[in-house]
LUMFI-118862 format. One record per residue (C-alpha): x, y, z; residue in one letter; chain. Coordinates in nm, 2 decimals, always signed. Layout:
<recs>
+--------+--------+--------+--------+------+
:      x :      y :      z : marmar : base :
+--------+--------+--------+--------+------+
:      X :      Y :      Z :      A :    A :
...
+--------+--------+--------+--------+------+
</recs>
This chain:
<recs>
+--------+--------+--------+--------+------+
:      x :      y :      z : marmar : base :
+--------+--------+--------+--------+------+
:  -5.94 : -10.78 :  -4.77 :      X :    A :
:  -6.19 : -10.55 :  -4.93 :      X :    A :
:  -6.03 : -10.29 :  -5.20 :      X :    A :
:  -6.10 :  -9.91 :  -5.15 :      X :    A :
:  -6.42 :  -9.83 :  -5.35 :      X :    A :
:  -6.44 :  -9.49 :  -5.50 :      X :    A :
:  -6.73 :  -9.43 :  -5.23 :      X :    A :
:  -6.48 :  -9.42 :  -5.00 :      X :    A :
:  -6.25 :  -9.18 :  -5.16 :      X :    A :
:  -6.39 :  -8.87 :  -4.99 :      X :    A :
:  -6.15 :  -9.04 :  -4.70 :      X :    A :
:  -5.89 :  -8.86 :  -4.91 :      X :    A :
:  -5.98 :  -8.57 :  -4.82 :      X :    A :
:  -5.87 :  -8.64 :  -4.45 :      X :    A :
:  -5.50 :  -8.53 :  -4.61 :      X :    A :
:  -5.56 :  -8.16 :  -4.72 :      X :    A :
:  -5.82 :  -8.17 :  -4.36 :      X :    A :
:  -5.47 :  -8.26 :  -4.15 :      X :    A :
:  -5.27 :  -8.04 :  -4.35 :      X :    A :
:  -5.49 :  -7.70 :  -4.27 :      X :    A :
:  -5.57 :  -7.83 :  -3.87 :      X :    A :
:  -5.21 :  -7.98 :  -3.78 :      X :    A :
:  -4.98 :  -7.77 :  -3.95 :      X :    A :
:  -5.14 :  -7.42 :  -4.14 :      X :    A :
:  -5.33 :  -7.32 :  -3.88 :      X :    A :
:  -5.03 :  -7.32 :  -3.61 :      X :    A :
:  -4.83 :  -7.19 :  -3.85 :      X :    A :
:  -5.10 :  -6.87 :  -3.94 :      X :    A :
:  -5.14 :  -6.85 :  -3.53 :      X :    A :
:  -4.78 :  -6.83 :  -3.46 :      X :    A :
:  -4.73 :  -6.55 :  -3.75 :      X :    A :
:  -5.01 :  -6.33 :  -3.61 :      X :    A :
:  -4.91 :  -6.37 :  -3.27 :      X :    A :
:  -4.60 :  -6.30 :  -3.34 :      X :    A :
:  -4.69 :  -5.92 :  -3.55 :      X :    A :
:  -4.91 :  -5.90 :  -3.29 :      X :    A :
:  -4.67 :  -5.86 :  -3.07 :      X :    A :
:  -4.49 :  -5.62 :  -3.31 :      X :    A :
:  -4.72 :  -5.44 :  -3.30 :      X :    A :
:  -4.80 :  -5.37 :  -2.93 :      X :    A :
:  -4.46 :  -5.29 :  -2.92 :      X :    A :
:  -4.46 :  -5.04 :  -3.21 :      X :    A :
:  -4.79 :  -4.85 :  -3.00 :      X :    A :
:  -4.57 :  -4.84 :  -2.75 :      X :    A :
:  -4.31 :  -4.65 :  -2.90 :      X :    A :
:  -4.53 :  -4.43 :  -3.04 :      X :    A :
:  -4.73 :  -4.35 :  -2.72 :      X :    A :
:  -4.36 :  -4.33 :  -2.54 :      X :    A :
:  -4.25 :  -4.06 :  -2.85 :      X :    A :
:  -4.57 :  -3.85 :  -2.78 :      X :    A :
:  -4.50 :  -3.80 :  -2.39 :      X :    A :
:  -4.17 :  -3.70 :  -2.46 :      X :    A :
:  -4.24 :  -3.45 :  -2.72 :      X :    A :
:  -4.46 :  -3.33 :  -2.47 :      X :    A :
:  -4.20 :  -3.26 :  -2.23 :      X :    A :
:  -4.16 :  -2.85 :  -2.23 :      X :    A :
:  -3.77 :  -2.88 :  -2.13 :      X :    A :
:  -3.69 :  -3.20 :  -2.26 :      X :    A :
:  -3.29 :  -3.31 :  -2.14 :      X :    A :
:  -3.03 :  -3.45 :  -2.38 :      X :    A :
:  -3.11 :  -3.77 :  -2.28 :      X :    A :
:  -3.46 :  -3.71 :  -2.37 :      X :    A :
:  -3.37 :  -3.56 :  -2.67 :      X :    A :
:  -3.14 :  -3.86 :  -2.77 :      X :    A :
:  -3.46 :  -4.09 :  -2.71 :      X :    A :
:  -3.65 :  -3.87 :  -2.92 :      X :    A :
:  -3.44 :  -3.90 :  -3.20 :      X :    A :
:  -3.37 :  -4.27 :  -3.17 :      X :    A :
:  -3.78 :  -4.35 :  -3.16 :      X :    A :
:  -3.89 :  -4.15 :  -3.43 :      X :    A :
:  -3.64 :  -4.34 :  -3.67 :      X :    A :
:  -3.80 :  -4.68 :  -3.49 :      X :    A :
:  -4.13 :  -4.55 :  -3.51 :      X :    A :
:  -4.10 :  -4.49 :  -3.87 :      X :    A :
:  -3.90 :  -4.75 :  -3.97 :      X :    A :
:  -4.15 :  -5.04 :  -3.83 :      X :    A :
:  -4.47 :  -4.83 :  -3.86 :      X :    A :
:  -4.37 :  -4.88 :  -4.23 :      X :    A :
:  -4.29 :  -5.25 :  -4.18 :      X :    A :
:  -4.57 :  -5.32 :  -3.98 :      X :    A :
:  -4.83 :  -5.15 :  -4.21 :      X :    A :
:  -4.72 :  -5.35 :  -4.50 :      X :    A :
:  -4.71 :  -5.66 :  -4.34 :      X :    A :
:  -5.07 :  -5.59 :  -4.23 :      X :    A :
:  -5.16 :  -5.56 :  -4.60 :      X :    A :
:  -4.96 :  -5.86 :  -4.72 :      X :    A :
:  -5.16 :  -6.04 :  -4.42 :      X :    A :
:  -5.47 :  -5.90 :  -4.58 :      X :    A :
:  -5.36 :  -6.04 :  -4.95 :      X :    A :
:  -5.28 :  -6.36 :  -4.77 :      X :    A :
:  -5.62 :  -6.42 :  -4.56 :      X :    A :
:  -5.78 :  -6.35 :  -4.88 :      X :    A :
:  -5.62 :  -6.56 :  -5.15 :      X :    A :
:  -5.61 :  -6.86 :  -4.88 :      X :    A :
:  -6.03 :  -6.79 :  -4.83 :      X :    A :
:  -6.06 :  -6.83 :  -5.21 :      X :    A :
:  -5.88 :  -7.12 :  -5.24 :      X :    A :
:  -6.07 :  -7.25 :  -4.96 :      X :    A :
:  -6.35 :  -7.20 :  -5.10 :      X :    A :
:  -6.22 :  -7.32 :  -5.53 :      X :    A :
:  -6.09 :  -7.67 :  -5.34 :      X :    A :
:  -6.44 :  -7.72 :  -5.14 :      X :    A :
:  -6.63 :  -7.65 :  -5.45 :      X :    A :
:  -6.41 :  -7.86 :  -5.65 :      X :    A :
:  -6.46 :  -8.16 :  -5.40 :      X :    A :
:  -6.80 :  -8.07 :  -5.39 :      X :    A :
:  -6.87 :  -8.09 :  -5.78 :      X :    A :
:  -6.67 :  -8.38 :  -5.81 :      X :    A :
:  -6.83 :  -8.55 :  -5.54 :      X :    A :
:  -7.19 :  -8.48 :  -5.70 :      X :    A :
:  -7.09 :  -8.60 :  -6.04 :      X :    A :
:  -6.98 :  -8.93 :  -5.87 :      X :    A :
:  -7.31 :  -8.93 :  -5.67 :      X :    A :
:  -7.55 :  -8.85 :  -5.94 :      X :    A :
:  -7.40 :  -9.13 :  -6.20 :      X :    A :
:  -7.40 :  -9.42 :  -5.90 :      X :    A :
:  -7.79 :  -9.29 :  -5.79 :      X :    A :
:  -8.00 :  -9.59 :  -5.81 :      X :    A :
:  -8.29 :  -9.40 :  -5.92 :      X :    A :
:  -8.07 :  -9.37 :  -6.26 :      X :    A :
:  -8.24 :  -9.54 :  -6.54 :      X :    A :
:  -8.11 :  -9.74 :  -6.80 :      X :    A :
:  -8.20 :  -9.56 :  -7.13 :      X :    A :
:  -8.14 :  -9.79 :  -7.45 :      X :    A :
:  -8.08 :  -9.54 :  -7.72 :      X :    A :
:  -8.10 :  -9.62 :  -8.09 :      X :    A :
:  -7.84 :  -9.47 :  -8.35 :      X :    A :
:  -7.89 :  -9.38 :  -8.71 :      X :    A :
:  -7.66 :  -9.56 :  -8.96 :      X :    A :
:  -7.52 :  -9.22 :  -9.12 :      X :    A :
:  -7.40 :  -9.49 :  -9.46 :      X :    A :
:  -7.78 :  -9.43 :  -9.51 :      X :    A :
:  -7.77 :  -9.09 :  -9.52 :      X :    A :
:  -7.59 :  -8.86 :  -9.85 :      X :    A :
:  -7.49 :  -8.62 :  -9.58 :      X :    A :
:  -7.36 :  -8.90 :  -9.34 :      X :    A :
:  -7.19 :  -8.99 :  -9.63 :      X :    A :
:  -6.95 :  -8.70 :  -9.67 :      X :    A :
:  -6.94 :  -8.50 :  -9.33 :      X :    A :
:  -6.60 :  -8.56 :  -9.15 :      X :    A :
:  -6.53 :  -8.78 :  -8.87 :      X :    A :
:  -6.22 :  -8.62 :  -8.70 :      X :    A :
:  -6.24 :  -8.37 :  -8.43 :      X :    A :
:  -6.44 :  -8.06 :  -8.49 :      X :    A :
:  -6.41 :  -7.90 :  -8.13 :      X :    A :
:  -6.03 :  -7.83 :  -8.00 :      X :    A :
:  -5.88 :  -8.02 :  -7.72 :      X :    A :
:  -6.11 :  -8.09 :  -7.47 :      X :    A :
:  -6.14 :  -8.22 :  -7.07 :      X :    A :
:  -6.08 :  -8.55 :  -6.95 :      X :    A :
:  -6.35 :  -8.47 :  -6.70 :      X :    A :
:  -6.68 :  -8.28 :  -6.67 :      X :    A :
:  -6.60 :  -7.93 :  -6.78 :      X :    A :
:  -6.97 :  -7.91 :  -6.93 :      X :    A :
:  -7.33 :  -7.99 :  -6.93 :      X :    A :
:  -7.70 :  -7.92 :  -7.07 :      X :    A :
:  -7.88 :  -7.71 :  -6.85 :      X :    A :
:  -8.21 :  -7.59 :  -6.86 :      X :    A :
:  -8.32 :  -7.23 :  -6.89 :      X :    A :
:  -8.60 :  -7.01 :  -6.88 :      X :    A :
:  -8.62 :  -7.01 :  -7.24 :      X :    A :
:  -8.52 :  -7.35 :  -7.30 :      X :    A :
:  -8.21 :  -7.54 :  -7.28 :      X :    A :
:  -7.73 :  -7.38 :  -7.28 :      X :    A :
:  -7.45 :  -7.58 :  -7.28 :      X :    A :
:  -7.27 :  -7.41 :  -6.99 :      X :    A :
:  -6.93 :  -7.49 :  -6.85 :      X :    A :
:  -6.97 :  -7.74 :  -6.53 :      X :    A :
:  -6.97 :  -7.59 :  -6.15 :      X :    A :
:  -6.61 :  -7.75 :  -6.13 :      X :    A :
:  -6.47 :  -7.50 :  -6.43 :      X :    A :
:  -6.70 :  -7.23 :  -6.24 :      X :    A :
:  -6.55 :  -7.23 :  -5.94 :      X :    A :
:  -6.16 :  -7.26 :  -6.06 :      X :    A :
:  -6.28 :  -6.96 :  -6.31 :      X :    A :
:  -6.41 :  -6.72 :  -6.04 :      X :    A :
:  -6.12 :  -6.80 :  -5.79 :      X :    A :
:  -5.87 :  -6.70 :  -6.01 :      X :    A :
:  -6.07 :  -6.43 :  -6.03 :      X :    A :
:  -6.14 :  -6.36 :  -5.69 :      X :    A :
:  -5.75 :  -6.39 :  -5.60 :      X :    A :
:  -5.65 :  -6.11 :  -5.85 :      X :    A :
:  -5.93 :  -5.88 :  -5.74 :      X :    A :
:  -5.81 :  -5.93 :  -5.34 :      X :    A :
:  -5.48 :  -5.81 :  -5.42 :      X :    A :
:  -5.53 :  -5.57 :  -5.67 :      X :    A :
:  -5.78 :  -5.42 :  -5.41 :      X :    A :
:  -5.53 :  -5.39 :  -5.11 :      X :    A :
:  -5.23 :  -5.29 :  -5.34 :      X :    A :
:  -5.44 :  -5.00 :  -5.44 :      X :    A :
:  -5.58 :  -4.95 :  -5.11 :      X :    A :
:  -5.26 :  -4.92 :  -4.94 :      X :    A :
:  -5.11 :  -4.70 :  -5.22 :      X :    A :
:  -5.40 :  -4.42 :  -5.19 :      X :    A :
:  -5.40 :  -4.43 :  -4.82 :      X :    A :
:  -5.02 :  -4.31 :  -4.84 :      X :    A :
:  -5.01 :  -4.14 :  -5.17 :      X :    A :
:  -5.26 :  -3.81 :  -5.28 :      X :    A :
:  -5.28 :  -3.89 :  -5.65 :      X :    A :
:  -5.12 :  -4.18 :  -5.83 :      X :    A :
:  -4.98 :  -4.14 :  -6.25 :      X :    A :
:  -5.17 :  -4.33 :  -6.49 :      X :    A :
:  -4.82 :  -4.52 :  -6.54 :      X :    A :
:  -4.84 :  -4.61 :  -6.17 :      X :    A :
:  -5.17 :  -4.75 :  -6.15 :      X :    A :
:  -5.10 :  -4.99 :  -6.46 :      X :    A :
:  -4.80 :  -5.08 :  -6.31 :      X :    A :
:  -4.94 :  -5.15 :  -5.96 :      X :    A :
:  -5.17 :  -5.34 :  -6.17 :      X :    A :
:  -5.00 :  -5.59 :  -6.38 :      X :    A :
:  -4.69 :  -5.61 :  -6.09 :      X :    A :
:  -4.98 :  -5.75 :  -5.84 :      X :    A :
:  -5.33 :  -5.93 :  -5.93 :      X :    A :
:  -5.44 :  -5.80 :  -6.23 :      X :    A :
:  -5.31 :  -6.02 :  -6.44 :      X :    A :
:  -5.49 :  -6.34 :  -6.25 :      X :    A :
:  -5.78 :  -6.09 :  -6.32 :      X :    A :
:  -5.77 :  -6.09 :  -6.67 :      X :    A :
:  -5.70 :  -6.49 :  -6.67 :      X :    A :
:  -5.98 :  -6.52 :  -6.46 :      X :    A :
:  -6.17 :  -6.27 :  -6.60 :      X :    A :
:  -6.15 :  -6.43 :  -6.93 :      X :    A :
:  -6.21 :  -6.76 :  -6.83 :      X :    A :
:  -6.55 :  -6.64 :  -6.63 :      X :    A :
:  -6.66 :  -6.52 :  -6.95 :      X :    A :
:  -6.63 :  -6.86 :  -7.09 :      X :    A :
:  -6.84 :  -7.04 :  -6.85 :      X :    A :
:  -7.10 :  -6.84 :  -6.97 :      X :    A :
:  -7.27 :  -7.04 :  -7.22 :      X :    A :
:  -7.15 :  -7.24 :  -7.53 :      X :    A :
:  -7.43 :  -7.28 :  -7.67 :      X :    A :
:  -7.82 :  -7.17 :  -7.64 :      X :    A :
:  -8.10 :  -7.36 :  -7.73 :      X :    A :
:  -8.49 :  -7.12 :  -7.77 :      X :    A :
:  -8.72 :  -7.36 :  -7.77 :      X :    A :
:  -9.04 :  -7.17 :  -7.85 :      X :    A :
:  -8.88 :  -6.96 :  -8.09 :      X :    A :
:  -8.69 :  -7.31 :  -8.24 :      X :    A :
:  -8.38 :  -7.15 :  -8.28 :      X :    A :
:  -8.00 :  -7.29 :  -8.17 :      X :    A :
:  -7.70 :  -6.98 :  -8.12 :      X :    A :
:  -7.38 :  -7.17 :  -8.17 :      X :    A :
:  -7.04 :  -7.06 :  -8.30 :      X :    A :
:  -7.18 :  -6.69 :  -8.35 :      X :    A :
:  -7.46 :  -6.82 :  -8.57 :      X :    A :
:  -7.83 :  -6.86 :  -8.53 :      X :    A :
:  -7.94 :  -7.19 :  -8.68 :      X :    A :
:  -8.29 :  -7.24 :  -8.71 :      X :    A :
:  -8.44 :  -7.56 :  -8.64 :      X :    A :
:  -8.54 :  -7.68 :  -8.99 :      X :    A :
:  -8.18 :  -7.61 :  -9.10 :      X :    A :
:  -8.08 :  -7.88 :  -8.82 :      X :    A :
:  -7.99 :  -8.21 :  -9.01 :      X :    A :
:  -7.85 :  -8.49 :  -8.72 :      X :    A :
:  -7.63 :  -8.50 :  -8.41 :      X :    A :
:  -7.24 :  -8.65 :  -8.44 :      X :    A :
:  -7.10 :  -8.79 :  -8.13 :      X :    A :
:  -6.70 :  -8.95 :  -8.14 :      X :    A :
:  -6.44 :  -9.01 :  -7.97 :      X :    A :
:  -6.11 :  -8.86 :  -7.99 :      X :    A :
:  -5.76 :  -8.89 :  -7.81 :      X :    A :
:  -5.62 :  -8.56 :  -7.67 :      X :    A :
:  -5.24 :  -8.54 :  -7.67 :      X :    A :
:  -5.18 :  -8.34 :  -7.31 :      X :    A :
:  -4.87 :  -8.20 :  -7.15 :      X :    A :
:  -4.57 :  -8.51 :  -7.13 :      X :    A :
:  -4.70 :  -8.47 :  -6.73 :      X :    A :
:  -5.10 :  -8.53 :  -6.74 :      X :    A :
:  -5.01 :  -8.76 :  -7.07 :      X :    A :
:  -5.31 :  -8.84 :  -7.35 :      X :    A :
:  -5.67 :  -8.93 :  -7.24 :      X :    A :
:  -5.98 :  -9.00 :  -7.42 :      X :    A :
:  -6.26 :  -8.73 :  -7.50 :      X :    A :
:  -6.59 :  -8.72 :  -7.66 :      X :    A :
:  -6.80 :  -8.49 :  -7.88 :      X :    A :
:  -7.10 :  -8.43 :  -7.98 :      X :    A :
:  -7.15 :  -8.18 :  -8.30 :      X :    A :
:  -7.49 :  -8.06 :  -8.49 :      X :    A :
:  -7.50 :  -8.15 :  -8.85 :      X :    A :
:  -7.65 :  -7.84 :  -9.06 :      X :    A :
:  -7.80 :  -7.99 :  -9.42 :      X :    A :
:  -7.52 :  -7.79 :  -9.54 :      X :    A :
:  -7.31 :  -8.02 :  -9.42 :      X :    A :
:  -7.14 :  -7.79 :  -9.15 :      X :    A :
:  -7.01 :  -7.92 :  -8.81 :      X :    A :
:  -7.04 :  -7.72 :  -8.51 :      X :    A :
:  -6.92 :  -7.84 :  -8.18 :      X :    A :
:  -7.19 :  -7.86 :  -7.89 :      X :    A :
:  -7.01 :  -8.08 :  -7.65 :      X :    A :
:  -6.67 :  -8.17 :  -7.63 :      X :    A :
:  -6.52 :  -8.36 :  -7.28 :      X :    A :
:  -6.40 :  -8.67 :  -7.13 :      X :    A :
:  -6.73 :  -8.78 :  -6.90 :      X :    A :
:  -6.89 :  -9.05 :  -7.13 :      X :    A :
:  -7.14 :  -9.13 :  -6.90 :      X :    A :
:  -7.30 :  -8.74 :  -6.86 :      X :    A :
:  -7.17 :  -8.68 :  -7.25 :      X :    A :
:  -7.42 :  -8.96 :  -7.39 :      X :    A :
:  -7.71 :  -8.84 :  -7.14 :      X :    A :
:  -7.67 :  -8.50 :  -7.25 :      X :    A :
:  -7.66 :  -8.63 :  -7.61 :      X :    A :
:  -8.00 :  -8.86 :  -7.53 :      X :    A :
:  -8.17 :  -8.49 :  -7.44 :      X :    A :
:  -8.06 :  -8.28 :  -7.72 :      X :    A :
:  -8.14 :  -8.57 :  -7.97 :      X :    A :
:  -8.51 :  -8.53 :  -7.80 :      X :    A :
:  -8.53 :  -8.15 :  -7.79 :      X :    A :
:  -8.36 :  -8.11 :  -8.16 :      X :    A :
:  -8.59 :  -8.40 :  -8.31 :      X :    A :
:  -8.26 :  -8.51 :  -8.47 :      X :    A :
:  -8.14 :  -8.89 :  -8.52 :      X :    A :
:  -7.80 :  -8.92 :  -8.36 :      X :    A :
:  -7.45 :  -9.09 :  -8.56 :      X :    A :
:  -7.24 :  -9.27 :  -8.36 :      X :    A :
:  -6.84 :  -9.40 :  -8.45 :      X :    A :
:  -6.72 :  -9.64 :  -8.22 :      X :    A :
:  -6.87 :  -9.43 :  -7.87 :      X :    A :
:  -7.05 :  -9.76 :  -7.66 :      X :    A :
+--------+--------+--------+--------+------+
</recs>
């Protein structure tokens, strides 16, 4: 019997697929058939409250139906309208998480695609021996870059003007959902809000603001801000911008790359990650790289060794 191959395991995704057809989407039909109704009914009342108050000698009766329908008209006109907005907030957050899962497949699916590609070469890369070197000598080997992936959160990517390290389209895509989920509600909270209200406090919009998406705003806000880019690489003017500093190429001394074992949450456990750090000739580490896919770790390593001019020193990374 032939084991399960990790080219098969898109198959997986048959189990979120039957999920959304078999048993979300009845369950979204029946809700909105189901306020749809509500809602016919609540025209109803309204267009059966207008003929009566148009009734120039209305009897008791009539005047008894009044009164009960506009307490039902008003009661579920207000029910009604906010379960239309919460609909709203719904449809939306369940679009962008559609949409962060797809992409997430998607990216994850590529990385596995491009690293299996037969047109991938084999590149034999040779190390420098930092014993050989006075710097190599006394530069640290622990972790210069905190925590760190146990997948591919980021990448080399090239530019107009040369080369960034930018977070990967996996980290992308959760950033801007998160995003995307806060702004959906935040915008129909406040939508609904001024539709019924003339003017709101400036106590009442920050509370309507952290009480519904504007704190998965901020989160995702800040977290779009870091997939901006790590690092940037000028070639023509041979400069690197890392850590808030602008290294010039001269002042460039090797490339570090090591492994390192990230202690995670008692649920995800420890895994191993990788670095790769620039060596000033002062002696000063900065982090360039710093996650858990060896494979696209060493490749990106192999181009900044070549765009740099820098020898590379590797501790136990094969």
């Amino acid at each position: 019997m032939n084991k399960l191959s990790l080219k098969s395991t898109w198959l997986l995704l048959l189990i979120p697929i039957g999920i959304i057809f078999f048993v979300v989407v009845p369950q979204l039909q029946n809700t909105y058939n189901d306020f749809h109704k509500r809602e016919l009914e609540h025209l109803a009342n309204v267009q059966k409250l207008d003929s009566l108050n148009r009734i120039e000698n209305p009897t008791k009766n009539d005047l008894n139906k009044i009164k009960t329908l506009n307490v039902l008209v008003t009661v579920h006109g207000k029910v009604i309208e906010n379960e239309r907005y919460n609909n709203y907030k719904i449809g939306g957050m369940l679009v962008a998480l559609v949409v962060m899962f797809l992409g997430m497949f998607g990216s994850s699916y590529w990385v596995r695609h491009k690293k299996s590609s037969p047109n991938n070469k084999q590149v034999t890369f040779n190390y420098a021996d930092p014993s050989f070197d006075d710097i190599g000598q006394q530069i640290s080997w622990e972790a210069e870059g905190n925590g760190g992936s146990n997948f591919l959160s980021e990448h080399l990517k090239k530019t107009r003007t040369g080369y960034k390290i930018a977070s990967s389209s996996y980290m992308k895509f959760v950033s801007w959902s998160f995003f995307l989920i806060g702004l959906n509600q935040l915008f129909w909270t406040y939508f609904q809000y001024f539709k019924n209200t003339e003017a709101l406090s400036f106590m009442k919009i920050g509370s309507l603001f952290f009480t519904s998406g504007g704190i998965f705003m901020i989160i995702g806000g800040f977290f779009v801000l870091l997939t901006g880019g790590k690092a940037v690489i000028h070639t023509r003017k041979r400069k690197l911008i890392v850590d808030n500093k602008i290294l010039d190429f001269h002042q460039l001394h090797a490339l570090q790359v090591l492994e390192k074992l990230v202690h995670g949450s008692s649920s995800s456990g420890s895994y191993i990650c990788y670095e790769v750090n620039v060596v000033t000739k002062q002696g000063e580490r900065h982090n360039l790289l710093n996650h858990g896919d060896k494979v696209f770790i060493l490749s990106d390593m192999a181009k900044l060794s070549k765009i740099l001019s820098l020898p590379v020193w590797n501790r136990g990374v094969v």
